[in-house]
Steps between C-alpha positions, in 0.01 A plus 500: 500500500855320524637416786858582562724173554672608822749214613460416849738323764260199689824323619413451861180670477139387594255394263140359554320293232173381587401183313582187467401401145703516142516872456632512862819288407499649200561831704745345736690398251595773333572648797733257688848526296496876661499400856199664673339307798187368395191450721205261336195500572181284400304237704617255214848501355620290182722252547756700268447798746588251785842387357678854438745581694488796769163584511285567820172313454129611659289270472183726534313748323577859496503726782597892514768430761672297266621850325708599804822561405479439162692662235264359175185294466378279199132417548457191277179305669229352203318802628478816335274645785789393771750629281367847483450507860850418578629775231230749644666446898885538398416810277416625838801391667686578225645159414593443152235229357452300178129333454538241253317587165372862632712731379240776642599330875880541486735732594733264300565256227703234432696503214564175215834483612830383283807411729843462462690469780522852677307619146113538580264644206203612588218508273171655581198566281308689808297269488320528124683174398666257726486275113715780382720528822643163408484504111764827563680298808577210270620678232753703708623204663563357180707786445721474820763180483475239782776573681452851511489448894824369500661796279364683707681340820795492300462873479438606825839258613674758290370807654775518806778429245372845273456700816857369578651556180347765272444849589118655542479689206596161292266203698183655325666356177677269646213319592274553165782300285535217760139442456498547155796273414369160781157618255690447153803281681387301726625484855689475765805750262813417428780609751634672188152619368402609822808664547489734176149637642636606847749647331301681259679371185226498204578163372376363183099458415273264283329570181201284467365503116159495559189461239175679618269291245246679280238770575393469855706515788360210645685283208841548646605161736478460821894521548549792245246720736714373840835626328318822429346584822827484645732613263764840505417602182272390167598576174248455279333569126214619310151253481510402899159534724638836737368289761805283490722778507342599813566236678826553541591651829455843575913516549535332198660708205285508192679495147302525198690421202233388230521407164208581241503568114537847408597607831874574631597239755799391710724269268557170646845564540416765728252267720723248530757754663239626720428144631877458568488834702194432716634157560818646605329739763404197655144480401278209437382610131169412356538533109119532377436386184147475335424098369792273603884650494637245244214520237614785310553690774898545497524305868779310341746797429397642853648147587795474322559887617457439852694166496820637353485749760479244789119614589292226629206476357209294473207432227109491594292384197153674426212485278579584134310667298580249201236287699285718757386730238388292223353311814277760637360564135354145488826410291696169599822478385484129473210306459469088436374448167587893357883556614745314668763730533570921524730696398597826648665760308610856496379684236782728476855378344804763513713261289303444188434759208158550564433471911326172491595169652758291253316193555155614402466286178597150712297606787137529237607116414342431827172460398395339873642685715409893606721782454516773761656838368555787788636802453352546196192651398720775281578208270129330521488573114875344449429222706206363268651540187803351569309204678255452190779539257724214677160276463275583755113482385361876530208355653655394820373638805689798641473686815644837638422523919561888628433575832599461846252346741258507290625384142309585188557265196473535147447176315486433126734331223874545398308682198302785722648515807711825426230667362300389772674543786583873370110561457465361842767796645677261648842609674782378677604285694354261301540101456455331196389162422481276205364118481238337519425597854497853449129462350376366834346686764457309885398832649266426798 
């Protein structure tokens, strides 16, 4: 059964831990920055034991009086017999107790702990796992900055001047943004920043353009999943792992305003005004886009749109699927010896008579290198013709990758691999590939 993580107050209060050995000051340690008084007790101490600060030292083996008065107990001897025996007497006097590496013997745990200043995380696996305990510990405190500690100081310096200033109803909020803009800011505020908040004007947010990489929701960066845990709202589009969008907050307004063939969709004129907006209400904006933002993705006239409108915003690159797909299908977009350069194109052209790229003809002239086509398994057939006709061999290898986080792949020539890739059932999104390294296959 779990055990529920109450958080106690030791400053001032008296603690017994009997042993002297490495577990022992492994034990005190922990428990020092929180200020209880700290009896040891062991016939041998180490050294290290010796030289902390503010301990009282016994210098003899247990005894049962040496529970009088005493407000916890760690029993950390090499003996497992001794241990239980000092668990077993202050169960009866009703002394909270921790026997190292006996979960059965405690009335209490300790925690792998993550600090930060007045921040303590405590992370407790009941026991099962302490391996676990701090494979979940690290990861959260690689989650939490530095000098969270100090923010939080910061913080609490500012409480008097809230109480002082802004009425009840208001501090709940008041506080939330303060946090939330030292978080996306940095801190101490601005006297003129800091000013706007106790004051309750909105002022102006941040749009951060932000790619989510391919398939799983792992993929994304480490900074693009930061932004998003802590942003005001996401906007975001078709082809994304839901987990992402979950990260977000809870608070955090949710926009979907995807964009798939055949299916009515926000225009981009449209998303770039709703950027402007939420950016306006003050919001840190996380604009979700599947692959990276500036890979046929439109992040440039999100840009442009939020620049002439005096919106700051910032770019966060992320795995395109030009490369990760292709990748995950055994297909390397470059390769020593087979291509030494790629080319990634969109397979859909509003400017030319029939919907295909205008430099298709110049682009098969690269007989090393690999082209990359998204967007465009509606013009597979197109594609190859127009390639073979402009002098590309109709035996070079061809690919067409489908799939998410687990892509399929179709391989063949520039002669079969419509026919085959429509045999196959293959639909979209697809990426397609043509080169030399399209007929290789590293899958593990």
């Amino acid at each position: 059964m779990a055990y529920f993580p109450f958080f106690v107050d030791l400053e001032g209060r008296e603690g017994l831990i009997v042993g002297g050995g490495a577990v022992a000051l492994r034990k005190i340690q922990k428990l020092l920055p929180f200020g209880p008084r700290l009896t040891v007790a062991a016939p041998a101490l180490l050294p290290e034991i010796e030289a902390l600060p503010g301990l009282a030292l016994v210098r003899r083996a247990f005894a049962p009086s040496m529970l009088e008065g005493k407000g916890f107990v760690i029993a950390a001897t090499d003996s497992r017999e001794a241990n239980r025996k000092i668990a077993a007497l202050c169960r009866e006097r009703g002394i909270p107790v921790n026997a190292v590496d006996d979960r059965d013997a405690c009335t209490f745990l300790f925690p792998a702990l993550v600090r930060r200043g007045e921040l303590t995380v405590g992370v407790s696996t009941a026991g099962t796992s302490p391996g676990a305990a701090v494979w979940v510990k690290e990861r959260i405190g690689q989650q939490i900055p530095e000098d969270f500690g100090a923010l939080l100081e910061y913080l609490a310096s500012l409480r008097p001047l809230v109480r002082e200033r802004v009425p009840g109803e208001r501090r709940g909020g008041v506080f939330a943004r303060l946090f939330s803009d030292c978080m996306e800011k940095g801190f101490p505020l601005g006297e003129e920043a800091l000013a706007a908040i106790l004051e309750g004007a909105p002022g102006t947010g941040k749009v951060y353009l932000v790619g989510a990489g391919c398939g799983a929701a792992d993929l994304i960066t480490l900074r693009g999943l930061r932004l998003l845990e802590r942003c005001g709202a996401v906007v975001y589009d078709d082809l994304l792992d839901p987990a992402l969008v979950d990260a977000a907050p809870e608070s955090a307004e949710r926009i979907y305003v995807g964009k798939r063939r055949g299916r009515r969709s926000m225009a981009q004129e449209d998303v770039n005004a709703l950027l402007i907006s939420k950016a306006r209400e003050g919001r840190t904006v996380v604009r979700l886009k599947g692959g990276d933002p500036f890979v046929f993705g439109r992040g440039g006239e999100e840009a442009l749109a939020l620049q002439a409108a005096g919106i700051e915003w910032e770019y966060v690159p992320g795995v395109t699927s030009a490369v990760a797909v292709p990748g995950a299908a055994g297909i390397p977009v470059t390769h020593r010896g087979v291509s030494r350069s790629f080319h990634v194109v969109t397979a859909r052209a509003a400017d030319t008579p029939d919907g295909m790229p205008p430099d298709l003809d110049r682009l098969a002239r690269l007989k090393e290198g690999t082209l990359v086509f998204l967007m465009g398994l509606s013009q597979l057939e197109k594609i190859a013709l127009r390639l073979t006709a402009a002098g590309l061999p109709p035996e070079t290898p061809a690919a067409v990758i489908s799939g998410k986080n687990a892509p399929r792949a179709v391989r063949g020539t520039l002669g079969d691999i419509a026919e085959r890739t429509r045999e196959a059932g293959t639909e979209a999104p697809a990426v397609i590939v043509v080169g030399g390294t399209a007929g290789m296959d590293l899958g593990g």
